[in-house]
N, C-alpha and C positions, 0 to 999 in steps of 0.2 A: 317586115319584109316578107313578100309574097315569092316563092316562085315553084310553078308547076311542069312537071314534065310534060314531055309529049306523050298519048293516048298510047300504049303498048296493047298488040295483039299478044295473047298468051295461050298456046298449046293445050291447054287443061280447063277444064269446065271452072266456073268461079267456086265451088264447093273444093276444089281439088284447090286453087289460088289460095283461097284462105285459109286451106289446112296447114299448107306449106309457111304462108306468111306470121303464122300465131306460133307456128314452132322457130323460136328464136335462134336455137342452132343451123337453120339453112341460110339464117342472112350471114354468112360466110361464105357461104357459095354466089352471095349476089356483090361482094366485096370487090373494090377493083385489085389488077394485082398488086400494086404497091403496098397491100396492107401488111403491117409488121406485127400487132397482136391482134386476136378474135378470143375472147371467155366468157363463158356465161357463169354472171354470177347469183344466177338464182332463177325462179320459173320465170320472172318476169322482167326481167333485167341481165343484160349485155354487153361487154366493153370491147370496142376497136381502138387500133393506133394505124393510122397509115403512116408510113415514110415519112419525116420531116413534121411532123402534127403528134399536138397532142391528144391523148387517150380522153375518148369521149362516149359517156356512157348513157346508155339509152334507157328508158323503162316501160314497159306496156303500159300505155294509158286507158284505152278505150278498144274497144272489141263489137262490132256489130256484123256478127255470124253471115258470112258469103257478103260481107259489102263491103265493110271499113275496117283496117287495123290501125291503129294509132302510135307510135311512139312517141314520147317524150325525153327533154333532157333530166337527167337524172338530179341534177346543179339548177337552182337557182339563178347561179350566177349570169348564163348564157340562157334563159328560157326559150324554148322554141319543139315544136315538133314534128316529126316526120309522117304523114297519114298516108294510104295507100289505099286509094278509093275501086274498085272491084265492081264491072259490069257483065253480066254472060250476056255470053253472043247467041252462043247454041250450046249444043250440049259436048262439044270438042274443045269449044275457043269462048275465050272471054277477054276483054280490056281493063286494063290498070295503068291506072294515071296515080302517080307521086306529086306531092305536094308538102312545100318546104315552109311555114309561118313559123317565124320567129322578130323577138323585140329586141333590135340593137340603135345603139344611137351613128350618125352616120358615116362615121369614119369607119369604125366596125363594119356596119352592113358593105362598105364598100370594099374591104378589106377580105372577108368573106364572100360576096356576091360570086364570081368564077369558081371558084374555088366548088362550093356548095354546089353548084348549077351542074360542073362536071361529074359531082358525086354524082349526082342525082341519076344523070344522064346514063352514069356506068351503072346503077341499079336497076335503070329500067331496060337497058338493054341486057343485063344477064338475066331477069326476070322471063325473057321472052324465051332464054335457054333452058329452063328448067323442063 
């Protein structure tokens, strides 16, 4: 299962984007409000719970300075991850585009697909507020 956000204009040069995006404690400020737990449980790893869901835990997978951050699920069980691809515009603005691969079988992906899409949606638009 593919799906990608739309292209976000972001306020801050891509050097500034990726500094923000590698420190794991801001993606609580890019949470939508329903979230009910946010902890970090170590430099590279971090747990949410939004309302009604359960706790799902991320880990940095992959780091390519001013371009790409990677997350991963932390579980087997559910593989998939979350990438945040990072283009400078100029030296004010840049865009980020999220992007959501993960391998469910199809009742899953369909049961998930809304759901994920709106996440998504709410990260990339608090992304723009930062």
């Amino acid at each position: 299962m593919h799906i990608e956000s739309p292209k976000k204009t972001v306020g801050k040069n891509k050097e500034e984007v990726y500094a923000f995006l590698t420190d794991l404690q801001n993606f609580e400020k890019l949470m939508p409000e329903s979230i009910d737990k946010f902890e970090i449980l170590d430099e590279d790893t971090f747990l949410f719970a939004l309302n009604g869901m359960p706790q799902i835990v991320l880990k940095r997978k992959e780091q390519i300075p001013h371009e790409r951050v990677v997350l991963g699920a932390a579980s087997e069980k559910l593989p998939f991850t979350l990438s945040a691809h990072i283009e400078g515009i100029d030296v004010n603005s840049s865009e980020v585009t999220l992007s959501f691969e993960g391998e469910f079988n199809a009742m899953m992906a369909m049961m998930i697909k809304n759901p994920i899409t709106n996440f998504m949606a709410t990260l990339s638009e608090n992304l723009t507020k930062i």
